[in-house]
DOLUMTI-173399 format. One record per residue (C-alpha): residue number from 1; residue in one letter; chain; x, y, z. Coordinates in Angstrom, 3 decimals. Each point is the difference from the previous one (the first is absolute). Example, Ala and Ser with C-alpha at 12.3 -4.5 7.8 and 13.67 -1.06 7.14 Angstrom:
i; aa; ch; c1; c2; c3
1; A; A; 12.300; -4.500; 7.800
2; S; A; 1.370; 3.440; -0.660
This chain:
i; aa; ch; c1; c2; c3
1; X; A; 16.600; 8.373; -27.082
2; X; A; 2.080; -0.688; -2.465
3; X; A; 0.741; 1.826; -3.660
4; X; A; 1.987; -1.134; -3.186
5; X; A; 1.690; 1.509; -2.708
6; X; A; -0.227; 3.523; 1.585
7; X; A; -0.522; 2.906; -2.727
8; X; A; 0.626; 3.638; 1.376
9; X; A; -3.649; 0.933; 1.008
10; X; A; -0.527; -3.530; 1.734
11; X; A; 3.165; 1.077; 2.331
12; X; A; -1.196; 3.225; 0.254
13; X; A; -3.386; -1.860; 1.571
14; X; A; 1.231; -2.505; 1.967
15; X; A; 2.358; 2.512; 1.312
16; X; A; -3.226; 2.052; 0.965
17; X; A; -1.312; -3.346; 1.098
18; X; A; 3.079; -0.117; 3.114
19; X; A; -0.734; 3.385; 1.331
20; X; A; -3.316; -0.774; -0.048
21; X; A; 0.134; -3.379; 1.860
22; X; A; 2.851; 1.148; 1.881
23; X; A; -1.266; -0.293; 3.721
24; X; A; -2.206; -2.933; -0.683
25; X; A; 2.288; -3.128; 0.456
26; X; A; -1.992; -2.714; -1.135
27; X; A; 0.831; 1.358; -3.625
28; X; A; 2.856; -0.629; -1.791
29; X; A; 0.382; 1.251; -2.744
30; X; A; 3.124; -1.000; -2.739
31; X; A; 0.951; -0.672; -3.711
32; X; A; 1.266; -2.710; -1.817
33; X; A; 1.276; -0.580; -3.150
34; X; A; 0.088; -3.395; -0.448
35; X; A; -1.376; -1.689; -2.682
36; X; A; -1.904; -2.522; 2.638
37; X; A; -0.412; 0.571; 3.109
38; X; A; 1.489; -2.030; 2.565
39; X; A; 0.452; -0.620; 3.982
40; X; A; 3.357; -0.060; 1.360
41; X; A; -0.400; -3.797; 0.209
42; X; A; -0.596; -0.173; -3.295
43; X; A; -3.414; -1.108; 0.054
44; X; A; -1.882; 2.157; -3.038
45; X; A; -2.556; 2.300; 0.927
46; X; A; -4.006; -1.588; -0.215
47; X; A; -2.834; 1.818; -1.004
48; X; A; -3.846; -0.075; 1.171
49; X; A; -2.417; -1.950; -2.360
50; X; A; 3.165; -0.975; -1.812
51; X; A; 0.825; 2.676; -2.218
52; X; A; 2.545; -0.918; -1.719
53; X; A; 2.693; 2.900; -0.154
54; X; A; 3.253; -1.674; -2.054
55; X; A; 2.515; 2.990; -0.883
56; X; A; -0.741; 3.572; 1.390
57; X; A; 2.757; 1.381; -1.928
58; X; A; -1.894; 1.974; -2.482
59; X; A; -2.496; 1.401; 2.435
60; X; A; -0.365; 2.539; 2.244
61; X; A; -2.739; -1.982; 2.241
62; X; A; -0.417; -0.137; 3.551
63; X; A; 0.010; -2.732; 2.840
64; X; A; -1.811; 0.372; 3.007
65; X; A; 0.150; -2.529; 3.214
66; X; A; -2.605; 1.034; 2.597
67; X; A; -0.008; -0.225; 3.462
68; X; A; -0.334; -3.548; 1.352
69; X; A; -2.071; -0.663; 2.966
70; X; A; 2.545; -1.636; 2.517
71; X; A; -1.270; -3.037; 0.781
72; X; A; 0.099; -0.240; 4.495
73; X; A; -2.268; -2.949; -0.268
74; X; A; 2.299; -2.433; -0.603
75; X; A; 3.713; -0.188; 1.088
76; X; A; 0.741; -3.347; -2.386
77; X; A; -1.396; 2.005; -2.916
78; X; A; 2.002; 0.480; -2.887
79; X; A; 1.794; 3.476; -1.302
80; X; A; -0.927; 0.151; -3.519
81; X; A; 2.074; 2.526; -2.918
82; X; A; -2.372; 2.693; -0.302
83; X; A; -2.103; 0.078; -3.272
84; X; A; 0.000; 2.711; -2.396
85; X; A; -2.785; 1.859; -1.994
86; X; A; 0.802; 1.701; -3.439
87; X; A; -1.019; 3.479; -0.796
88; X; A; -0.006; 1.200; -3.050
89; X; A; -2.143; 3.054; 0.422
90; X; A; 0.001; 3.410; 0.200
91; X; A; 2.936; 1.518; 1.597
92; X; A; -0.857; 2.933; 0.988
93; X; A; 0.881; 1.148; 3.278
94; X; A; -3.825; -0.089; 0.934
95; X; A; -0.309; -3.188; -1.047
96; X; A; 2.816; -1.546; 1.464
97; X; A; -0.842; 1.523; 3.338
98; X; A; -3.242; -1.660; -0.290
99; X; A; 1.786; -3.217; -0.767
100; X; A; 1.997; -0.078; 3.109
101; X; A; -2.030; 1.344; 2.622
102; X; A; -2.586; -2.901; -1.089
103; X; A; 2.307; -2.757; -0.285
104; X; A; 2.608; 1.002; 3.171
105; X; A; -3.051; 1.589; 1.931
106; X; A; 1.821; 3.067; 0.720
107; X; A; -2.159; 3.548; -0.566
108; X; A; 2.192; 2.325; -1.927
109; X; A; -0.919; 2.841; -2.337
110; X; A; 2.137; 0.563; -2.609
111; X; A; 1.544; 3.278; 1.838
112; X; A; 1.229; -2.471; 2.538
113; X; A; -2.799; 0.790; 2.819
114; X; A; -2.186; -2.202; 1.028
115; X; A; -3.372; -0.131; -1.692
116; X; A; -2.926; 0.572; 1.399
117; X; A; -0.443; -3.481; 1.338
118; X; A; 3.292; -0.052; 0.981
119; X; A; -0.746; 3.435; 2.360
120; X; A; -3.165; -1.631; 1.628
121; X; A; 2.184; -3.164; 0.669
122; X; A; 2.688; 2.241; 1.621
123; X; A; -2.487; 1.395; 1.728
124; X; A; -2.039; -2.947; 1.404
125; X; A; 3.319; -1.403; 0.904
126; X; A; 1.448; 2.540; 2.231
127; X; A; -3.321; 0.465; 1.866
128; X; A; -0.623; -3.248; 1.342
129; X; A; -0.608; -0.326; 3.391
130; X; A; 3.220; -1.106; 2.113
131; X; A; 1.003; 0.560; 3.875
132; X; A; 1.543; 3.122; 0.813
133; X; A; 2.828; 0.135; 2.492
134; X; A; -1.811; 0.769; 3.367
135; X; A; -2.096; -3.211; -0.182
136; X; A; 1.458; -2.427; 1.956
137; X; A; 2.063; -3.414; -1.262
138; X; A; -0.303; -3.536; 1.442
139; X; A; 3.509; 0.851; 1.724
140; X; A; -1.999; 2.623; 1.995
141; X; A; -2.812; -2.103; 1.083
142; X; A; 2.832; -2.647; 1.458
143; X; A; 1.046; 2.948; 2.468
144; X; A; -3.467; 0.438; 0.925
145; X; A; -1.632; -3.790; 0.105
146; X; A; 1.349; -3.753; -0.330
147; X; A; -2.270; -1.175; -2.567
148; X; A; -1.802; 3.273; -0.824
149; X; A; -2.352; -1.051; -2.760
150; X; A; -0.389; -3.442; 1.715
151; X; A; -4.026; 0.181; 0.526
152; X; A; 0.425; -0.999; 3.701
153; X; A; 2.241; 2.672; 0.041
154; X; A; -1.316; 2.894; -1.921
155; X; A; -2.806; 1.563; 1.639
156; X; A; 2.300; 0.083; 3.221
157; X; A; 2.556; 1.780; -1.354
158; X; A; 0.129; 3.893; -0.857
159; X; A; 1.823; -0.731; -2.852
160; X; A; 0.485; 2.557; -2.776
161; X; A; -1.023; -1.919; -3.108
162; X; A; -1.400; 1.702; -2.923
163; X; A; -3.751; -0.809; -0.079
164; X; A; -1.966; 0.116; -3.338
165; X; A; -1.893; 2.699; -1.306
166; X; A; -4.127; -0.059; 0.787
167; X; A; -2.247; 1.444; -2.577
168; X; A; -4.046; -0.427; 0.066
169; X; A; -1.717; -1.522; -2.482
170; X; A; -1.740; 3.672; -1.223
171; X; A; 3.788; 0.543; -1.431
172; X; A; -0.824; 0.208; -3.847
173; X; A; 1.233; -1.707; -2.823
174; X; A; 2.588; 3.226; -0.991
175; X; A; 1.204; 0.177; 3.388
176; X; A; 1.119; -3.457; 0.300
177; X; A; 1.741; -0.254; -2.922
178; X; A; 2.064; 2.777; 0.089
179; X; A; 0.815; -0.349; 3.991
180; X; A; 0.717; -3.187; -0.130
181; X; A; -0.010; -2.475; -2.934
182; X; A; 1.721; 2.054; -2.433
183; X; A; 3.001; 0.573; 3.184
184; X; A; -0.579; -3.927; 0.384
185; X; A; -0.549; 0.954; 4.223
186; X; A; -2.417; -1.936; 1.641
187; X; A; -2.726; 1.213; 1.968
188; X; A; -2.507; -1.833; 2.358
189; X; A; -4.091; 1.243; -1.421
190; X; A; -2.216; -0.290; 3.099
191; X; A; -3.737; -1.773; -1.095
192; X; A; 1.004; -0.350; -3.512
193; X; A; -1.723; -3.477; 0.065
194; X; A; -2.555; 1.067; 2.819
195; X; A; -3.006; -0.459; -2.987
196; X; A; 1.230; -3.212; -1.444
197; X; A; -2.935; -2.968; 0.669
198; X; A; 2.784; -1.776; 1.073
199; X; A; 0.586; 1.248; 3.214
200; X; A; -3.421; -0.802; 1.496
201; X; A; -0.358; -3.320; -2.203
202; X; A; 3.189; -1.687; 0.150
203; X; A; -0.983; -1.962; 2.894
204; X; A; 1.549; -3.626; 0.464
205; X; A; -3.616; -1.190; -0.805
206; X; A; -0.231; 2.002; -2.740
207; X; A; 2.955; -1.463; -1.498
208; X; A; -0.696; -3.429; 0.766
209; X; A; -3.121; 0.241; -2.063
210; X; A; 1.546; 2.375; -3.032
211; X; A; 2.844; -2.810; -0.231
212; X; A; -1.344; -3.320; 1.513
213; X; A; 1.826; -3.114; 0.356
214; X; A; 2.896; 1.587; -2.728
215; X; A; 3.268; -1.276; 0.105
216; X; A; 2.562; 3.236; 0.910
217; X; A; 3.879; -0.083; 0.042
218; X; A; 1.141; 1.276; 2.805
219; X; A; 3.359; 0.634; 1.592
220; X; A; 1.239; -1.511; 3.632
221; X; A; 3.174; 1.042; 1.461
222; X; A; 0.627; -1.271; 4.062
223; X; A; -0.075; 3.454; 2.217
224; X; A; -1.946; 2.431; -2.344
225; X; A; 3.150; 1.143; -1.959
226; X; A; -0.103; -0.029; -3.877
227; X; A; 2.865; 0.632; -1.804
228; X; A; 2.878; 0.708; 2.165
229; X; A; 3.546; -0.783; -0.800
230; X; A; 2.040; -2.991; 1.921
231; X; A; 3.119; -1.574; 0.014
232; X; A; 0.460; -3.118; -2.911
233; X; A; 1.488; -1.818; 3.091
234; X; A; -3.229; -0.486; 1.181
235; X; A; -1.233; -1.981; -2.873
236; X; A; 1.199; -3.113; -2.138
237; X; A; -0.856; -0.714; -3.448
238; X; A; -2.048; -3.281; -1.035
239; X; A; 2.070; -0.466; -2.741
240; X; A; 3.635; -0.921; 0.532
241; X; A; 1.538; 1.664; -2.892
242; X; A; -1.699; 3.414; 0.644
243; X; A; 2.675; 2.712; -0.512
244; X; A; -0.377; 3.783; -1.243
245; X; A; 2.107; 0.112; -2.819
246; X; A; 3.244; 1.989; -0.005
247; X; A; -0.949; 2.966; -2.196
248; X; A; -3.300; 0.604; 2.143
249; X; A; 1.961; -0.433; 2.736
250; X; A; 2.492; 2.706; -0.435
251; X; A; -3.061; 2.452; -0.609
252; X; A; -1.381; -0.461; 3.478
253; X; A; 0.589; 2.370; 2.760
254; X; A; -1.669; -2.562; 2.662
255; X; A; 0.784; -3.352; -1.133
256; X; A; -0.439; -1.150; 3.330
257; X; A; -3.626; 0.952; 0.305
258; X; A; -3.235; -0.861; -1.236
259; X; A; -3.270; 1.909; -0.256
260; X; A; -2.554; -2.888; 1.557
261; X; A; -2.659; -0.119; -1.999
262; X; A; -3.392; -1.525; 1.825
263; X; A; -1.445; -3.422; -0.315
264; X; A; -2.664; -0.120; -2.043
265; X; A; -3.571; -2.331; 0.088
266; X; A; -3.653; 0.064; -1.714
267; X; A; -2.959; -0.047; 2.525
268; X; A; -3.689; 0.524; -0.400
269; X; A; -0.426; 3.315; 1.232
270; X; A; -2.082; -0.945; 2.533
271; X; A; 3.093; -1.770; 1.609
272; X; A; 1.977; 2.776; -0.118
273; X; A; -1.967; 2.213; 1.260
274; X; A; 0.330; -2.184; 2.919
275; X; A; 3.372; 0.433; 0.365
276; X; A; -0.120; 4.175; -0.323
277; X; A; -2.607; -0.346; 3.016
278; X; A; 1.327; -2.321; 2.404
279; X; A; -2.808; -2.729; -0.496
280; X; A; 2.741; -2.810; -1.077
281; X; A; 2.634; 0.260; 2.646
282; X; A; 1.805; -3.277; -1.313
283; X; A; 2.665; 1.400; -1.785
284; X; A; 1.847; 2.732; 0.963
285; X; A; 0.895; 2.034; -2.762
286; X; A; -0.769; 3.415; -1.166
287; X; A; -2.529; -0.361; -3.532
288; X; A; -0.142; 2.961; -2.154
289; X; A; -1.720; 0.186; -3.169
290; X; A; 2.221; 3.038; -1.976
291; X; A; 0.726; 1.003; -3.247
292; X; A; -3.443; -1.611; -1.261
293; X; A; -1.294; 1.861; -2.978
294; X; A; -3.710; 0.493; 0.716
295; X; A; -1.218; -0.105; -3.821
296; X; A; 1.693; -2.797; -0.764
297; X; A; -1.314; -2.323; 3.676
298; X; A; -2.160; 2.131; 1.298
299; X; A; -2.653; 1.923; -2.866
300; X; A; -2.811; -0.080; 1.970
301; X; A; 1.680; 2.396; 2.467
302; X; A; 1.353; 2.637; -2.746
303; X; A; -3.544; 1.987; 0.413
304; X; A; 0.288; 0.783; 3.504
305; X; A; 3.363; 2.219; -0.775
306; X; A; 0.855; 2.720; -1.852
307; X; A; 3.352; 1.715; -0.912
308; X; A; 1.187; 3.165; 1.274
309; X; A; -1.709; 2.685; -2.329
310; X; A; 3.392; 2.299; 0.550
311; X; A; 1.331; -2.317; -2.649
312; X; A; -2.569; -2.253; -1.335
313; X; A; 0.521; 1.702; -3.402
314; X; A; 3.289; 1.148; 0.162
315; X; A; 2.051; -3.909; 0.668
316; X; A; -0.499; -2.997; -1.464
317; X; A; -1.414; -2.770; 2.587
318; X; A; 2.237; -3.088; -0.264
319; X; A; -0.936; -1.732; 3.122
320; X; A; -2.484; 0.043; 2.353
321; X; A; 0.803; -2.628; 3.033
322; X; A; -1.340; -0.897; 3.299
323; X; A; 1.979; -0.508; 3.347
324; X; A; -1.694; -1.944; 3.134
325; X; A; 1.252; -2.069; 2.822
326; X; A; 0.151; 0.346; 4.099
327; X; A; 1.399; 3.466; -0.202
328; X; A; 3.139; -1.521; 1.797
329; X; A; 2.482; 0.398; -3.045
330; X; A; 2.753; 1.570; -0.959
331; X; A; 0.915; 0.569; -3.404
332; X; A; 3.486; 0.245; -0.535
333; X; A; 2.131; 3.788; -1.260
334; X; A; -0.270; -0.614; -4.095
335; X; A; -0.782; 2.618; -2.764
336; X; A; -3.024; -0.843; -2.775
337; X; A; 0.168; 1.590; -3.506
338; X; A; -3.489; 1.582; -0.114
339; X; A; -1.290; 3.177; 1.265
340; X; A; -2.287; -1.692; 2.999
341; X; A; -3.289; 0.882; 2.121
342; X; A; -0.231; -1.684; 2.471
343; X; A; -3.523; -0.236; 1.520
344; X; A; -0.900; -0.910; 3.545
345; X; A; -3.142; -2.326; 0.589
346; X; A; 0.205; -1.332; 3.476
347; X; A; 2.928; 0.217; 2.714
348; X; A; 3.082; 2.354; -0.312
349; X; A; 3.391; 0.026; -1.825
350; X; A; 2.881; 2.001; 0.931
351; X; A; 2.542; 0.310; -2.899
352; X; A; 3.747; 1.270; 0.447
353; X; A; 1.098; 1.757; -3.242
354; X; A; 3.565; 0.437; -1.503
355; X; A; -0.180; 2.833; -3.017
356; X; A; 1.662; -1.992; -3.374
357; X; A; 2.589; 2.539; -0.703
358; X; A; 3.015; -2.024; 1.619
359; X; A; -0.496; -3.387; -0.077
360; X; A; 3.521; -0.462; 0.633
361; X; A; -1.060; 0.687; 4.012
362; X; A; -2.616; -2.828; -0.267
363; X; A; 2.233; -2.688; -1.924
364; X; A; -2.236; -0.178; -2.889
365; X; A; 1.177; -3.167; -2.098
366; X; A; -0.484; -3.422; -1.077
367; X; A; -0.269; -2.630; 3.262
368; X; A; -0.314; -3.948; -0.718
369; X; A; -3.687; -1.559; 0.769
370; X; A; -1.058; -2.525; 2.175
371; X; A; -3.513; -1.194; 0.507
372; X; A; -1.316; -1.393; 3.247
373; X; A; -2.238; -3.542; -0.036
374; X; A; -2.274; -1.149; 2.324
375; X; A; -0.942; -3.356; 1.363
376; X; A; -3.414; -0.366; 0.476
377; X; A; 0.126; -3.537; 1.609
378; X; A; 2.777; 1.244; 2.782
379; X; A; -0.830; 3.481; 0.211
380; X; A; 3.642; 1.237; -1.098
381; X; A; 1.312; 2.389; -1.900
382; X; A; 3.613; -0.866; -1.745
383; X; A; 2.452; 1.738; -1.669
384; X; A; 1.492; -1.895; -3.038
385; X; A; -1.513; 1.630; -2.764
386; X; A; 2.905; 2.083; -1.682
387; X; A; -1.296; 1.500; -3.126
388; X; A; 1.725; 0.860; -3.348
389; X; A; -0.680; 3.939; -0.077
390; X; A; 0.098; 2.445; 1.771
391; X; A; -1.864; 3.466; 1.360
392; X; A; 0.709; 3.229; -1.306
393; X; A; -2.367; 1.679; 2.115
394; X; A; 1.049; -0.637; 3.728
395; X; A; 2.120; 1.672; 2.308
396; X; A; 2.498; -2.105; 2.226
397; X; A; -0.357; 2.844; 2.944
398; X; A; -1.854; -1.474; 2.394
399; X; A; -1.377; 3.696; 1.427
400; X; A; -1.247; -1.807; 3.661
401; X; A; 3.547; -1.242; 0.583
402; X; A; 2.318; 1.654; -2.208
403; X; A; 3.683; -1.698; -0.632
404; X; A; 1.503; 3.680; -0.651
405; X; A; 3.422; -1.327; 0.089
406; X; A; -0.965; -1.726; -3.100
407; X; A; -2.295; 1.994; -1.566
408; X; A; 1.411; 3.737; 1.773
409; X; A; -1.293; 2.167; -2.905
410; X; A; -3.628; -0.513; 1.046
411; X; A; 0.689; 2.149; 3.172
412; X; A; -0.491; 3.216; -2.346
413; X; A; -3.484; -1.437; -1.438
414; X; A; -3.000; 1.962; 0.936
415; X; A; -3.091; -1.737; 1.273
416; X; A; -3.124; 0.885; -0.345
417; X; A; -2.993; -1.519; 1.689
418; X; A; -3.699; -0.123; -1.243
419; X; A; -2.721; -1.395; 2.161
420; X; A; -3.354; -0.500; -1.909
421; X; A; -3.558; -1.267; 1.502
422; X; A; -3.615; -0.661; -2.064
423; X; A; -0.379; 2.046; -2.390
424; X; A; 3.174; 1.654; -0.451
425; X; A; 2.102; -0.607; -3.243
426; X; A; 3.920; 0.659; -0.307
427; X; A; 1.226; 0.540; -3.364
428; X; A; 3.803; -1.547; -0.273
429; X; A; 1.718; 1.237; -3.071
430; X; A; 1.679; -2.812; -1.593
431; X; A; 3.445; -0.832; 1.134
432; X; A; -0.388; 1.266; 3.396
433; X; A; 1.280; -2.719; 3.038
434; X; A; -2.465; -1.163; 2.394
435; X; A; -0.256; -2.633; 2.733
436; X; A; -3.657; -0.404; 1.229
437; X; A; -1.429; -1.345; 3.364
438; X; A; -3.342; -1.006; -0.079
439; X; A; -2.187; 0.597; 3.180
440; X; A; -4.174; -2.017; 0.507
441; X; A; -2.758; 1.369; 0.239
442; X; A; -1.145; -0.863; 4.104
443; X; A; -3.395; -1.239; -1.079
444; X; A; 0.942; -1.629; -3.402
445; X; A; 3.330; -0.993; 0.710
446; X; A; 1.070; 0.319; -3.062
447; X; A; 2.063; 2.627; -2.265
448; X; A; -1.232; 1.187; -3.505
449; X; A; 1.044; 1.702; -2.696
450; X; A; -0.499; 0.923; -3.803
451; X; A; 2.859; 1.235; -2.268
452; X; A; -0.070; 1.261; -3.331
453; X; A; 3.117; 0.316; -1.978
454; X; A; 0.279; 2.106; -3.097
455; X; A; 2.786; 0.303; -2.839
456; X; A; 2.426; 2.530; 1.610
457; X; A; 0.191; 3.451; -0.739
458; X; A; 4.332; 0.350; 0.544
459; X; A; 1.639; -3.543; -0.614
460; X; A; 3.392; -1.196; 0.087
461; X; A; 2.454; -3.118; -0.510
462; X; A; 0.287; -2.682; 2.952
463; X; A; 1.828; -1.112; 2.150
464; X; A; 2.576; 2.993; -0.789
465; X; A; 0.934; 1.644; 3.174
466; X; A; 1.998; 2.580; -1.186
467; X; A; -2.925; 1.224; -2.933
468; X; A; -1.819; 3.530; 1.315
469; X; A; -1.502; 0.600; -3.034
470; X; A; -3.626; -0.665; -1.051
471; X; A; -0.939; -0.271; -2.946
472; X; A; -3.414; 1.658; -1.058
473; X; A; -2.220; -2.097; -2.587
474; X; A; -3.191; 2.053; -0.004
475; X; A; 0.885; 3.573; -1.606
């Protein structure tokens, strides 16, 4: 923020306007008395909409440069000179508070306390849910078991893991939000779903004749493992020239690994569901139909479930997907950026947990794509599919067989493990870790699931280890 030409009382604010701001260190605030601005490059300072602001050397006007969003997306992306906004308004204290808070989105009164927005943040923030000290780390579960969230291993074990929190589905609407969404912990709801049509209609028949001979896309990966991170050496690009460019390079923590993405392919479901059952033996891969939004493929089936009524009016829905394949998969430690209930139709899941609040200990960061193909004709998977982006979601840990040497900060993370069977739903908050393994059903051989994903109630900026703070959009 920026002033020119300053007359007594405008020092006398903006000097106000420093104590005020003084602990908040995304605002800067400073006065200039040039006639145009300029950066120290030279480069004059551009306005939004184009306002055209020639020689500020009469004036006593303001210019204001609010936060940017940093952009994690995309590491070629270019840094742009911030643009400025010109105020000539009131300037009284009030209203220059006003100003700042909305354009920096800081929460300041004009005393120098947080507002009353700024208090509920505070508070919200320092009462989410987080592991205390006696709960025991992945480096204590090494002592006790080899692999001990391998889930061969597991149930052998008396390992000390944390296990989820169990709540029935008579908890009300009140209850859950305070316990648990507004401290972003999540908590397994036993028979949430019990009710739901779906879980005495969703038979294989049932679906065959709700979605007939419909083409599906559907992901195939060779032992049941989606999304896991490998070594590059294992793959070689179809095109000769394929290089990561420098400046990408030099932003990657794991340039040597990839995040294998599955193969994918477009059956009639009736093929598929072949595949999930056993009936087509042929090929030996592991089919999973996954992140498939059910409105947009599936409308037919939309009547048969029904979101959670703790927050049916409280989030906004933005997806509602379905999840079905042999129940022999393994989905991969990653973090998704929606609050997430997670609803169990037919077989089990067991989910290990990592809380969000140091992602340094989980490696969070961008990791170069590949994408696995498959030959049809000879029944073979390769690897030479090196894409040109990469995931921001993944963790390079492999939890089963950890490589502590190289990744030795993970020993302190805290696991938590969830198990959920029909009709139980466990609510995720968004930005938690979790690696899933997928168990059948003995008579349908088959695992399914529903998941509803809504807007998140805290957010943040990713892949950025090092960030613990949320930032709260709804109040």
């Amino acid at each position: 923020m920026a002033n020119h030409q300053p007359i007594p009382s405008v020092v006398q604010r903006f000097n106000q306007l420093i104590q005020i701001y003084a602990q908040d260190k995304v605002v800067l605030i400073a006065r200039f008395d040039q006639a145009i601005l300029k950066w120290s490059n030279g480069d004059t300072v551009k306005y939004r909409m184009n306002e055209k602001v020639n020689n500020l050397s009469n004036t006593t006007s303001i210019t204001i440069f609010p936060k940017r969003k940093i952009d994690r997306t995309c590491l070629m992306s270019v840094n742009h000179l911030p643009i400025g906004e010109y105020y000539n308004g009131q300037e009284e204290i009030h209203s220059l508070v006003d100003l700042i808070n909305t354009k920096c989105q800081v929460f300041r009164s004009p005393n120098g306390n947080l507002n009353s927005i700024g208090m509920k943040r505070k508070w919200l923030l320092e009462n989410l849910y987080s592991p205390n000290h006696h709960n025991a780390t992945f480096s204590d579960q090494i002592i006790q078991s080899h692999h001990p969230l391998h889930s061969q291993t597991a149930n052998k074990t008396k390992t000390s893991y944390r296990k989820c929190k169990v709540i029935d589905n008579t908890t009300t609407a009140s209850e859950f939000i305070h316990s648990f969404l507004l401290k972003s912990q999540p908590v397994i709801i036993k028979g949430a779903i019990k009710h739901w049509p779906a879980i005495t209609k969703w038979s294989n028949d049932y679906f065959k004749s709700k979605i007939g001979n419909k083409r599906i896309h559907i992901k195939l990966t060779e032992k049941g493992e989606f999304e896991g991170c490998e070594s590059v050496a294992n793959w070689k690009s179809k095109r000769a020239n394929f290089k990561i460019p420098e400046a990408v390079r030099q932003q990657l923590q794991f340039d040597d690994l990839v995040v294998v993405r599955p193969a994918t392919a477009e059956l009639p479901f009736p093929e598929f569901l072949k595949f999930v059952t056993g009936e087509n033996s042929t090929h030996q891969f592991s089919a999973y139909l996954e992140y498939t939004s059910i409105k947009d493929y599936m409308p037919q089936l939309v009547q048969d479930v029904q979101e959670i009524s703790f927050v049916k009016d409280f989030l906004q829905l933005k997806h509602l997907n379905i999840w079905l394949s042999d129940g022999h998969t393994l989905g991969k430690l990653h973090f998704d950026p929606y609050d997430n209930f997670l609803c169990q139709l037919s077989g089990k899941k067991r989910l290990t947990l990592f809380d969000p609040h140091d992602n340094t200990r989980l490696y969070e960061g961008h990791i170069p794509e590949a994408m696995l193909e498959y030959d049809w004709d000879k029944k073979k998977f390769y690897r030479q599919n090196l894409l040109e982006s990469t995931s921001m979601v993944m963790s390079p840990v492999d939890i089963l067989k950890p490589n502590l040497q190289r990744f030795p900060k993970f020993t302190k993370a805290v696991p938590y493990v969830c198990e959920i069977s029909p009709g139980d739903a466990l609510f995720m908050p968004a930005f938690w870790w979790h690696e899933v393994q997928s168990f059948p059903d003995k008579k349908e051989k088959r695992n399914l699931a529903v998941n509803f994903w809504y807007e998140p109630f805290f957010t943040r900026e990713f892949p950025c280890p090092t960030s613990k703070a949320y930032f709260k959009d709804l109040i």
